[in-house]
N, C-alpha and C positions, 0 to 999 in steps of 0.2 A: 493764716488761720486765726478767727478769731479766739480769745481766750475766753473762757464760761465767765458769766456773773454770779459773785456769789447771793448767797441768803439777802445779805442786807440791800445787795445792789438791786436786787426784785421786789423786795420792800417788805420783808419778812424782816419782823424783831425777834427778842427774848421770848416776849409778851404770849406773841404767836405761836410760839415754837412749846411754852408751856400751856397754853389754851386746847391746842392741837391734843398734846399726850395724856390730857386729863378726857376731852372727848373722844381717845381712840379707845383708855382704857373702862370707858362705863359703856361703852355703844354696843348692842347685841345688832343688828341690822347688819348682813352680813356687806350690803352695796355701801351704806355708810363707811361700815369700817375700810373697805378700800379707798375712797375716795380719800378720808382720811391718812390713811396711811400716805397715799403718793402723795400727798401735798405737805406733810409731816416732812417725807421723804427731802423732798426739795424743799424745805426751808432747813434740813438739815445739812444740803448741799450738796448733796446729789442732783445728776442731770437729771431731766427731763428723761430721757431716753432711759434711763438706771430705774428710776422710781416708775416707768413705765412695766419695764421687765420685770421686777419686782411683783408689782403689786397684777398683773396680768390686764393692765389698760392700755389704749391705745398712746403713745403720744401726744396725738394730738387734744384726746381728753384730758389728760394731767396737766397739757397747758391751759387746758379750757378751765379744767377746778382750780388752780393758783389763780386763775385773776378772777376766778367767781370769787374766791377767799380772800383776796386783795382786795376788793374793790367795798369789802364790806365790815373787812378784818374780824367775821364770828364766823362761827361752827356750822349755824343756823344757813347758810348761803350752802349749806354744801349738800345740805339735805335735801331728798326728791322733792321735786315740785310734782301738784296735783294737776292730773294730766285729762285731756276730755274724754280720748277714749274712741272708741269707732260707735256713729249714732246708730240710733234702734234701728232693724229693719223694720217695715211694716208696723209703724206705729198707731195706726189706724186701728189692727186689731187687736184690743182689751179682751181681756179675759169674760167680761160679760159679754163681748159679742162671739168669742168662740162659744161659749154656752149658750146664747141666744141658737146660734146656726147648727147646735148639737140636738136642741129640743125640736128641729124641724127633719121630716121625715125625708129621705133621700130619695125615694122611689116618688114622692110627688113633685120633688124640685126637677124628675124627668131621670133620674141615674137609673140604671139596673140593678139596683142592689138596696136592702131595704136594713142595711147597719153600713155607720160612718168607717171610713179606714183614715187614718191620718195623711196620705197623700189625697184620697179624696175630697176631705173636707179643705186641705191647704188651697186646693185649687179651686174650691166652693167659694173660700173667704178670696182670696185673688179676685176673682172673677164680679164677686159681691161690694166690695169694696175700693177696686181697681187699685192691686196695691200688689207686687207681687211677695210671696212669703215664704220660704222652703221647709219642706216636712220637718226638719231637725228644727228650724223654731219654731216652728206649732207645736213639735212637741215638749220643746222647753219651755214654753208659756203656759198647756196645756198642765205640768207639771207644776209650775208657779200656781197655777190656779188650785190643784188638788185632786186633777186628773191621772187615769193612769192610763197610759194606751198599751192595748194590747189588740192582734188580731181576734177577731170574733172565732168565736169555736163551735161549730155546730154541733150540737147536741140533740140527740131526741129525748122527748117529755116523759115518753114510757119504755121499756124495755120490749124488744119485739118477740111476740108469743109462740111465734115458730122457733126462734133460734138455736133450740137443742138441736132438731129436725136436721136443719142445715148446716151446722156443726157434726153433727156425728151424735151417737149414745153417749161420749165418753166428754160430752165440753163439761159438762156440769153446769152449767147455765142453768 
């Protein structure tokens, strides 16, 4: 079996080990502070596998941060790198063209229906734009924009002049 290396044989100093404790104690960022710690950990000589369990990372991470922290001997290597992200769906439709496609009438683009619903216009813009979109991002674009979707609510313009009639005496309509 072989025997652990310690701090210095990994290539941790003093240096390191006082750098580390001063960036564990100002750090609020709660992934900093771990990452910190387990590699505090092991330059204090603890295994791999100890500052693992500790600090609730894998192994194989805490060997990854030691020699991100080796290899540059600062604080600043251990910090998140900025990351791309998953790209836009449907980049194509901007907010001015959902509003462009809002100002046009549904009943003459051929629908049955003469007010947009947020599945129907998703599929308006698809089809317009050959891009495909799903109602949850049109509606969060839609939202970006300063819309607010809501089902249409049918309402009549006047109150209907029979209603007490058909009600009974007693509606008070």
């Amino acid at each position: 079996m072989r025997r652990p290396l310690s701090p210095s044989e990994i290539g941790f100093t003093a240096h390191d080990r006082k750098r580390l404790r001063q960036a564990l104690a100002v750090t609020d960022d709660v992934r900093l502070f771990r990452r910190l710690q387990a590699v505090l950990r092991v330059a204090d000589g603890s295994s791999f596998a100890e500052a693992a369990a500790i600090t609730g990372l894998s192994v194989r991470t805490v060997y990854h941060l030691a020699s991100q922290y080796l290899s540059a001997h600062s604080v600043v290597a251990l910090h998140e790198q900025a990351r791309s992200g998953r790209p836009p769906a449907a980049a194509e439709i901007t907010g001015q063209r959902i509003l462009a496609e809002l100002a046009r009438s549904p009943l003459r683009l051929g629908y049955r229906t003469n007010v947009w619903t947020v599945e129907l216009l998703a599929e308006q813009l698809g089809r317009r734009h050959k891009c495909s979109i799903s109602p949850r991002t049109l509606r969060r674009r839609m939202k970006q924009v300063g819309l607010r979707c809501k089902r249409p609510r049918y309402v009549y313009s006047e109150k209907e002049p029979h209603l007490a009639q058909k009600k009974g005496r007693l509606s008070g309509s």
